[in-house]
C-alpha positions as CSV (number, residue, x, y, z in Angstrom):
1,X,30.1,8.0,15.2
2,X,32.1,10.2,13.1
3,X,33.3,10.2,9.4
4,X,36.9,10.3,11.7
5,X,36.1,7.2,13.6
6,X,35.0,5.3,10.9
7,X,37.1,2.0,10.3
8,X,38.0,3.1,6.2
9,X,39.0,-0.3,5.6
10,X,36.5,-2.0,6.7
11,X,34.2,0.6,5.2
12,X,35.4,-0.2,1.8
13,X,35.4,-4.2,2.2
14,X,31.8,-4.1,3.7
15,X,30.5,-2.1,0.5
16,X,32.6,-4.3,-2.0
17,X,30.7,-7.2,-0.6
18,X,27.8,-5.5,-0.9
19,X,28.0,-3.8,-4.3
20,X,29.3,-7.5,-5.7
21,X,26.1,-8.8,-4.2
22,X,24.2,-6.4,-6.2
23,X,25.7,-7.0,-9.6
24,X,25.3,-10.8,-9.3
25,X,21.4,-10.1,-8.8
26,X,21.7,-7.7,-11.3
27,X,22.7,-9.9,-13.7
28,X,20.5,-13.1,-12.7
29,X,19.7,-15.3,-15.8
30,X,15.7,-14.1,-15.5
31,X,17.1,-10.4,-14.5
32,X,16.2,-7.2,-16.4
33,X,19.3,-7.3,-18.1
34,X,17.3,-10.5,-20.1
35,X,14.7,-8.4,-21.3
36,X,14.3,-8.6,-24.9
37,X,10.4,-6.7,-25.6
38,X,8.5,-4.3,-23.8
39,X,4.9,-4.9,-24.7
40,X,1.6,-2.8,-23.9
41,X,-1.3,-5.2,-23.9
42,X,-4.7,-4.8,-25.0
43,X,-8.0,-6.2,-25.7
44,X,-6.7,-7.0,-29.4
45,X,-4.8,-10.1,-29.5
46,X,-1.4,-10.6,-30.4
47,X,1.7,-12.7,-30.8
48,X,5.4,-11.7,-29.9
49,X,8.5,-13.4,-31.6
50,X,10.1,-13.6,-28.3
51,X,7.8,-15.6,-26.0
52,X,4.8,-18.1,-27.0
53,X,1.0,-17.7,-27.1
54,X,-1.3,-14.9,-28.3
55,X,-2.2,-12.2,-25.3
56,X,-4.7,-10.0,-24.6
57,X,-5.7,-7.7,-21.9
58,X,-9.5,-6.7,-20.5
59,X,-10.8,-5.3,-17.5
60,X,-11.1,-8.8,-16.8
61,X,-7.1,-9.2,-16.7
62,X,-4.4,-10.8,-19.0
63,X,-5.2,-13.8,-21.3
64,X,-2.9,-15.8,-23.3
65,X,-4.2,-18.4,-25.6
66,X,-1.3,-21.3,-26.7
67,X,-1.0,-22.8,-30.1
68,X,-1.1,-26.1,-30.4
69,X,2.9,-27.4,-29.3
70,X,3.4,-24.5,-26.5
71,X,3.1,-24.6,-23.1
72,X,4.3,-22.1,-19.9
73,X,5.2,-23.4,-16.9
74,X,3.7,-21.7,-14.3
75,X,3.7,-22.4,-10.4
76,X,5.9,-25.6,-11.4
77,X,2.4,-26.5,-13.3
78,X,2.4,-26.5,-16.9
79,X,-0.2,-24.9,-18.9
80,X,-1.6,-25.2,-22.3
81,X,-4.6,-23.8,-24.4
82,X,-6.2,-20.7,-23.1
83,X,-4.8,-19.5,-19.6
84,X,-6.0,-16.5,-17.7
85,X,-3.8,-15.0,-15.4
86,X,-6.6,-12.2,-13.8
87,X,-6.4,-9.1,-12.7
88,X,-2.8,-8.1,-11.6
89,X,-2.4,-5.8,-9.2
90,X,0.1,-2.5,-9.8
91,X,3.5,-3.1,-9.8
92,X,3.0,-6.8,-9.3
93,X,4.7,-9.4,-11.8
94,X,3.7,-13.1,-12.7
95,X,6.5,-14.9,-14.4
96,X,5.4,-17.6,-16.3
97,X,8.5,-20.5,-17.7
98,X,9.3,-22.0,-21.2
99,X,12.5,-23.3,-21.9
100,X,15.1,-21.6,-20.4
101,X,13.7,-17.9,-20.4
102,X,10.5,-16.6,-18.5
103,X,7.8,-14.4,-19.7
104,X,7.0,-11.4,-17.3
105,X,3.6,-10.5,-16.6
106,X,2.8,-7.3,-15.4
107,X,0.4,-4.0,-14.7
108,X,2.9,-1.0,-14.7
109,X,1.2,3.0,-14.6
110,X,-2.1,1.1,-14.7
111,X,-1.3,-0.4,-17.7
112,X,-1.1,-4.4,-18.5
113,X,2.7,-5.2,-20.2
114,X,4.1,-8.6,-21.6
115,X,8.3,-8.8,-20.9
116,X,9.9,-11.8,-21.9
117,X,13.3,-12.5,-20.3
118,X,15.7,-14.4,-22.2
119,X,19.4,-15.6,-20.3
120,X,21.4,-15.3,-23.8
121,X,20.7,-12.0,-24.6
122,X,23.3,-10.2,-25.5
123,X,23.1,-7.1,-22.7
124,X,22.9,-10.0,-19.6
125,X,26.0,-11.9,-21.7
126,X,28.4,-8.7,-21.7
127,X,27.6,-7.3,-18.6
128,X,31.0,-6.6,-16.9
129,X,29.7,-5.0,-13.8
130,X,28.7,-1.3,-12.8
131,X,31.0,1.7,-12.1
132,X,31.0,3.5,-9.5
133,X,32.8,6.0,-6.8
134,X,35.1,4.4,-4.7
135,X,33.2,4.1,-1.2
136,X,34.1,7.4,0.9
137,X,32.4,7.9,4.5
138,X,32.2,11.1,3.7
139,X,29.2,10.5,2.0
140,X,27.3,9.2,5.4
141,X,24.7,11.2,6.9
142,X,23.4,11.0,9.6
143,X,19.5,12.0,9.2
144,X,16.0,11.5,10.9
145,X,12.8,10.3,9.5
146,X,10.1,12.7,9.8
147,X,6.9,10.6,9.2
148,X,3.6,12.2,7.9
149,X,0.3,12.6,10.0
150,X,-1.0,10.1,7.1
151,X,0.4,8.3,4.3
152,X,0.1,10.5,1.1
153,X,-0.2,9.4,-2.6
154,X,2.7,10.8,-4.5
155,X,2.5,10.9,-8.6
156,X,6.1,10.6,-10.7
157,X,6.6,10.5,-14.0
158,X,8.1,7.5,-15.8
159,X,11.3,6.5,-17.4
160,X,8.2,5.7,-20.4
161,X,6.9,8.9,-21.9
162,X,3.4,9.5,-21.1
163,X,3.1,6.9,-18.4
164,X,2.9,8.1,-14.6
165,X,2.9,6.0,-11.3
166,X,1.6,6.3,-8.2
167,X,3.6,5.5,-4.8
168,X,2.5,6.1,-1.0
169,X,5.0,8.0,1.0
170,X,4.8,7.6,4.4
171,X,7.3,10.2,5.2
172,X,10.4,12.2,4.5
173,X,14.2,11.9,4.7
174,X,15.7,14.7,6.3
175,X,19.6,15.1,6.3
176,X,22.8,17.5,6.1
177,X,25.2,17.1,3.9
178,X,27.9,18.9,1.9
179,X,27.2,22.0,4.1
180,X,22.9,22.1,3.7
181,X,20.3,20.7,5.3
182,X,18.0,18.6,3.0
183,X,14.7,16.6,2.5
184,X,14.1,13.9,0.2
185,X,10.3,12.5,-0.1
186,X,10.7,8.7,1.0
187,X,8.5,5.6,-0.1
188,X,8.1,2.5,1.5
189,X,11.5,0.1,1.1
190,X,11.8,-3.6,0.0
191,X,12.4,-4.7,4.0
192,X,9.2,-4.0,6.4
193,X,9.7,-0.4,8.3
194,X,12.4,0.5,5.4
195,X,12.1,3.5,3.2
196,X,13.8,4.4,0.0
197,X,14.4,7.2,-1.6
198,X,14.8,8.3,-5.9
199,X,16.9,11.3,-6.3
200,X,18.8,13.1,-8.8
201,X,21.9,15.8,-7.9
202,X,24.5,18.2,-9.6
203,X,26.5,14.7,-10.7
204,X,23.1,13.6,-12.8
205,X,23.7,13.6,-16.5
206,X,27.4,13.9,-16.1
207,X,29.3,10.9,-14.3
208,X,25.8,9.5,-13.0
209,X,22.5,8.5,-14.8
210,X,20.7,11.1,-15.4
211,X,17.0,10.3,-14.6
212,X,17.1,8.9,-11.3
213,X,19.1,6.7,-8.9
214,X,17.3,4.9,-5.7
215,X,18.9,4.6,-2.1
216,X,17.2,2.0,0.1
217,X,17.3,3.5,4.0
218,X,17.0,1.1,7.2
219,X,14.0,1.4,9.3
220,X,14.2,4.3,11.6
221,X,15.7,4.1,14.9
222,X,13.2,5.0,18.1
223,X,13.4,8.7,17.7
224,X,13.5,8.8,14.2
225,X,17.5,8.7,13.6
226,X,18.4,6.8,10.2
227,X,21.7,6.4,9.0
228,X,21.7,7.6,5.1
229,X,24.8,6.1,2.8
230,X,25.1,7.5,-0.6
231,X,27.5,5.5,-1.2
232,X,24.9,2.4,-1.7
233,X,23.1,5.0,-4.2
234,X,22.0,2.2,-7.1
235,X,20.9,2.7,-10.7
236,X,17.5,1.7,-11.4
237,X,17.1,-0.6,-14.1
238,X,15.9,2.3,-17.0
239,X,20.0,3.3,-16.5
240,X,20.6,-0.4,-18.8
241,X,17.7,-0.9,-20.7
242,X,15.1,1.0,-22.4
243,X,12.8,-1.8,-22.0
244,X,12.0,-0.6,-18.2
245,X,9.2,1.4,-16.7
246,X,11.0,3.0,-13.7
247,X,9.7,5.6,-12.1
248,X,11.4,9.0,-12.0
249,X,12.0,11.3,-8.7
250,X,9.3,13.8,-7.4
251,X,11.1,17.6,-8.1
252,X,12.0,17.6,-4.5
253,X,14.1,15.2,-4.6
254,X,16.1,16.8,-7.2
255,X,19.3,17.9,-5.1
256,X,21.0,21.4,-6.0
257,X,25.0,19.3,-4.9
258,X,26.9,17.0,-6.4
259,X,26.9,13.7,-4.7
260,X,29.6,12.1,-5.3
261,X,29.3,8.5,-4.2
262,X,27.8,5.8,-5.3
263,X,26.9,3.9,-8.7
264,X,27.7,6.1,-12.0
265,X,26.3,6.1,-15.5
266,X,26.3,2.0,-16.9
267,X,29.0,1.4,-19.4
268,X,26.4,0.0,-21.4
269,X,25.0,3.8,-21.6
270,X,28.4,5.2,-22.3
């Protein structure tokens, strides 16, 4: 189908829906718009204003010992004294309850963080939704999935100086657009066979955030065919809070044109 046979209207109300879908989870009570501390654990223990217990970190995972009075709810269980947690795996989370905020707990770049989330603070209470371009089919490309003999391990820096992760890309995106032919290095999406890709472009730093945005891809068609919108191109969370560890994009998928769809840079940011 062609950008001339595409049904604009409907076009436009299918991504409303779905960009008002993605603020309402973006600004969930427990959401990372609630954040209110990034903390790095280690083996020395200590307390946080913003969420109870003293916590540690070992090779053995993350402890938190409760005071006398406090308690987490975790698992619909609640917990008291001296509660391990164990080793969490990278990129994994553990929320643990107490009142009406939740405690994140975490292992991000290797490293073993505490991230209390808090409904009433003040960046969740003002959010008032996230510009963007107006939806354009323009920005549709139709693209094939070139997968790699084998999965490789690709290293990124972070939105956190000093602090690199580690994804598995199984593939890449490859796609024209704006008059060139491109390639984005993919990693493996939220939905199983789905791939998503972090890119920056010419609009980066100027009406977009400027380290990164992430577009999530459908699972490849038989012959590899994929169907990449830019105008579903999302901030990550490090574009409304410096209290996130988001990864940035590898240099090749820092594209030379200005793509001009999509989510734009957060009021909060502006």
């Amino acid at each position: 189908m062609t950008v001339q046979h595409i049904d604009r209207v409907g076009f436009a109300q299918q991504w409303q829906q779905w960009h008002a879908e993605h603020e309402r989870k973006l600004a969930d009570p427990h959401g990372f718009l609630a954040i209110t501390s990034l903390n790095w654990l280690s083996a020395k223990p200590a307390r946080f204003s913003d969420a109870p217990g003293t916590w540690s970190s070992t090779d053995a995972g993350v402890t938190v010992q409760l005071a006398e009075g406090e308690q987490l709810v975790i698992d619909g269980s609640a917990v008291h004294g001296s509660y391990s947690f164990g080793v969490i795996g990278e990129r994994d989370s553990v929320f643990a309850a107490f009142g009406d905020a939740v405690v994140e707990v975490a292992k991000r770049g290797g490293y073993d963080i505490v991230r209390p989330r808090h409904p009433d603070h003040p960046l969740r209470v003002n959010f008032a939704g996230v510009p963007a371009y107006d939806p354009d089919p323009r920005w549709v490309a139709a693209g094939r999935y070139i997968p790699f003999e084998s999965a490789r391990d690709v290293t990124v820096g972070a939105a956190v100086e000093g602090l690199r992760h580690v994804y598995e890309s199984p593939g890449q995106l490859e796609f024209t657009l704006a008059g060139g032919t491109f390639r984005l290095t993919a990693f493996n999406g939220k939905q199983p066979g789905s791939v998503l890709a972090l890119f920056t472009d010419a609009t980066s730093g100027v009406a977009t955030y400027a380290a990164n945005r992430s577009l999530q891809v459908d699972a490849p068609g038989g012959q590899g065919q994929v169907t990449i919108d830019f105008n579903r191109a999302v901030n990550l969370p490090c574009a409304y809070t410096d209290l996130a560890t988001c990864p940035l994009p590898p240099v090749e998928n820092r594209l030379p044109v200005a793509i001009e769809a999509g989510e734009k840079i957060p009021f909060e940011r502006l």
